[in-house]
C-alpha positions in Angstrom: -0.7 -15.6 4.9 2.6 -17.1 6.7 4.2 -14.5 9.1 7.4 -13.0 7.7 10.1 -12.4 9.5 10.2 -8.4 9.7 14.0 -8.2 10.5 16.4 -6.5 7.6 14.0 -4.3 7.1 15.5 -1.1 8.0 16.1 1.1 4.4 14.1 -0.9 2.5 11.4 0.5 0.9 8.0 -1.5 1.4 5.1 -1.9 -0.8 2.2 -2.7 1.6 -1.1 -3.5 0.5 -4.7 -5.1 2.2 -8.0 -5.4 1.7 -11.6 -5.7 3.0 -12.4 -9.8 4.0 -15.6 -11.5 2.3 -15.8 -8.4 -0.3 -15.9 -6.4 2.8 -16.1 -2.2 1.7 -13.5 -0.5 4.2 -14.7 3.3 2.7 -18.3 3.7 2.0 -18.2 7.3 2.7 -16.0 10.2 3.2 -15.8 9.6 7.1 -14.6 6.5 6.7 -11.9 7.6 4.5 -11.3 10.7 6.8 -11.0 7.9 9.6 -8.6 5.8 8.4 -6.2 8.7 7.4 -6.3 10.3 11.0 -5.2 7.0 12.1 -2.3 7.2 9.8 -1.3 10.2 10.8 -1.3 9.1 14.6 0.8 6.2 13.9 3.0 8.4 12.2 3.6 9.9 15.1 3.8 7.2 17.1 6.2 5.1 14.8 8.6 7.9 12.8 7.8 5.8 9.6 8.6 8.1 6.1 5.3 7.7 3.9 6.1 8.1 0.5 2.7 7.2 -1.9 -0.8 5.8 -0.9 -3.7 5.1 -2.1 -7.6 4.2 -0.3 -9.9 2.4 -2.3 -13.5 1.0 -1.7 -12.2 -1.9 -0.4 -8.7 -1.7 -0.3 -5.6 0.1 0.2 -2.1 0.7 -0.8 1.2 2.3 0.8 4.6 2.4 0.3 6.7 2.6 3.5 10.1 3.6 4.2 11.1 2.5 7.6 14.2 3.2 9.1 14.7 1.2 11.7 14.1 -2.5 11.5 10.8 -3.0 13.9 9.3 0.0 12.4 7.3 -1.5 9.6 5.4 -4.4 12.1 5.2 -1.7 14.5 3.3 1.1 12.3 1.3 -1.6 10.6 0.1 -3.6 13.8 -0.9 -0.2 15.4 -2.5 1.3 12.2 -5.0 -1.9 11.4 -5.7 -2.6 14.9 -6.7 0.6 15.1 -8.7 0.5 12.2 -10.5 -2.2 13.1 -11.7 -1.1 16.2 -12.7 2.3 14.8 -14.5 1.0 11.8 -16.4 -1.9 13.9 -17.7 1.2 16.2 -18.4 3.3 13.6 -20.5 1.0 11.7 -22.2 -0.9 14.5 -21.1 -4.2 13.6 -18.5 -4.9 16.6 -18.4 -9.1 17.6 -19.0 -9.6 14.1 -15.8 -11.1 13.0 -12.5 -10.0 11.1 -12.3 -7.1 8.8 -9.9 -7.4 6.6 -9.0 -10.6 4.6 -5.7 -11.9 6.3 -2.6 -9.7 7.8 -1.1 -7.2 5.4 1.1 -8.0 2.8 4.6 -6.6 2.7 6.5 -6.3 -0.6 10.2 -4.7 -0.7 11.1 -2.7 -3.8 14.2 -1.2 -4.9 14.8 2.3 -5.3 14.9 2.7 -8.7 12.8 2.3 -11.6 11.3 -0.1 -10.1 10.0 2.0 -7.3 8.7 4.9 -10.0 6.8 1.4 -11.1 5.2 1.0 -7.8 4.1 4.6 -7.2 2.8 4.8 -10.2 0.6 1.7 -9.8 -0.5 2.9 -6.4 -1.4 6.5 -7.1 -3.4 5.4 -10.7 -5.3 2.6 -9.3 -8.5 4.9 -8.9 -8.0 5.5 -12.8 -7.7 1.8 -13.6 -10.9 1.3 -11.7 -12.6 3.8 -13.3 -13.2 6.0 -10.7 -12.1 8.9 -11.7 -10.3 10.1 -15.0 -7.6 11.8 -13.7 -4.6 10.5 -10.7 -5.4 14.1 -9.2 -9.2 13.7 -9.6 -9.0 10.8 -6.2 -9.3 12.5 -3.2 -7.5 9.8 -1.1 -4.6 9.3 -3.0 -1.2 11.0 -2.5 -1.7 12.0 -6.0 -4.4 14.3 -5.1 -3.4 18.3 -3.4 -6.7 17.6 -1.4 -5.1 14.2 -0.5 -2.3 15.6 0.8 -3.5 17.9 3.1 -6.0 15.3 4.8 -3.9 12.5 4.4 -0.7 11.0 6.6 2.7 13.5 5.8 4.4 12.5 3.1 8.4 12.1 3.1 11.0 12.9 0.4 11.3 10.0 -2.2 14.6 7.7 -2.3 15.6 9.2 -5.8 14.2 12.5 -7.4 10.4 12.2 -8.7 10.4 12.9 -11.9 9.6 16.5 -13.6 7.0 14.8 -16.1 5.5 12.8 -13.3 2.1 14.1 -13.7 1.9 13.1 -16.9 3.1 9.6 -16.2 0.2 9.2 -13.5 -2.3 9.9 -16.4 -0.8 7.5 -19.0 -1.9 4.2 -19.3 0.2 1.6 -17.6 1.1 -0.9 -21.4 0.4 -4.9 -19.5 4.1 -5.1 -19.2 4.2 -2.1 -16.5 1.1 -3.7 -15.1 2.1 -7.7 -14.5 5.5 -6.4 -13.6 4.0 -4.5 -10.4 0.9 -7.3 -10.1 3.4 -10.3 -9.9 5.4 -9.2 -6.5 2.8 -9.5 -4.5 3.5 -13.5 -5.5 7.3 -13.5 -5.9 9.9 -12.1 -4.4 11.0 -9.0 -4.1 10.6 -6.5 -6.3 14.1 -5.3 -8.0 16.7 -6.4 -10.8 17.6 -10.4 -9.8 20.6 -9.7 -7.6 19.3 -7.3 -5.7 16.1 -9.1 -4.7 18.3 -12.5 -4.2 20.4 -10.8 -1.9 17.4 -9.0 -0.2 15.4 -12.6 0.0 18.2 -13.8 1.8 18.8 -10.4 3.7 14.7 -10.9 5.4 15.2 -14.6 5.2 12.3 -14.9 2.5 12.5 -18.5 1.0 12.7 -17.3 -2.7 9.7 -18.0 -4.5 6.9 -18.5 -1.9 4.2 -17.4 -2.9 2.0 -15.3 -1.1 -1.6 -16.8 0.0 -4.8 -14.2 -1.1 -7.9 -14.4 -3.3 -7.1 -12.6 -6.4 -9.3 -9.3 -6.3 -12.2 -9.0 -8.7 -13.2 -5.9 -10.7 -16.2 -5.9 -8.8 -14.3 -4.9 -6.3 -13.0 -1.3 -7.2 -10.4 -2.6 -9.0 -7.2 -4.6 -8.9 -4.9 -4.0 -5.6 
């Protein structure tokens, strides 16, 4: 995908998302998993970036990011998947063999609102919508899961209070409104009632309505990203 320009992005919240090239599997077992979550937690250190939901699937993975300085986001990111990379190639013996994931990671801003209860949602039940589990809590490496959070990067206090019924929202079927409402940002712009993500387009410098290059995910694949 085209390079966006990573400036304004201090207090937004982020919606960041990537996945495994040519069908690629990032997680075929638990030490893989385990691996990729260690290297969260290092950049974490490195870059004081607030983690607020995630998500690891087969062959993908979700985050949403909360940076608060305007570098922050490139800078966790860069280190993160470069890290991964080089880990995983090692691990699995396969190092000169080409890239690993599908293109550089997508970015989406979100407002923190309703919208953002949207997005965490999405993110935290995509092992359900798979078919993975049953249960949000059931996923081991999801933020949704109390064994998640203890081997997963620290998570951060959300923008806005989480809700007191938000277990039972992660185990209630998204209606197809919820769903293309999240689905459709990572082709349009960002994701938030129209003034606020005119004035955040503008605020990055996002030409409003580019859309985002990608192969749309199959359910082959472990489900939609």
């Amino acid at each position: 995908m085209p390079r966006r320009p990573r400036a304004g992005c201090a207090g937004l919240v982020f919606h960041v998302m990537n996945r495994g090239a040519r069908r690629t599997r990032l997680f075929e077992t638990d030490e893989d998993y385990r691996a990729f979550a260690g290297i969260l937690d290092k950049a974490h250190h490195r870059v004081p970036m607030r983690v607020l939901a995630y998500v690891f699937m087969p062959n993908h993975w979700h985050l949403v990011l909360w940076p608060r300085e305007d570098r922050d986001l490139s800078a966790f990111m860069a280190w993160a998947t470069a890290m991964h990379v080089r880990l995983w190639h090692l691990a699995h013996q396969t190092v000169g063999t080409g890239t690993l994931y599908q293109s550089r990671f997508k970015a989406v801003p979100v407002k923190d609102d309703g919208h953002f209860l949207a997005v965490c949602r999405y993110v935290e039940r995509n092992p359900v919508r798979a078919g993975l589990v049953a249960r949000a809590d059931d996923w081991t490496w999801s933020s949704a899961s109390p064994v998640g959070r203890r081997v997963g990067p620290p998570l951060d206090d959300w923008p806005l209070e989480r809700p007191m019924d938000w277990d039972r929202r992660l185990n209630t079927p998204e209606t197809a409104a919820e769903l293309q409402l999240v689905r459709r940002e990572r082709n349009g712009p960002p994701l938030g009632p129209p003034e606020w993500s005119r004035q955040t387009a503008a605020r990055l410098g996002w030409p409003v309505g580019q859309r985002r290059s990608g192969r749309p995910p199959t359910p082959a694949e472990g489900g939609r990203n």
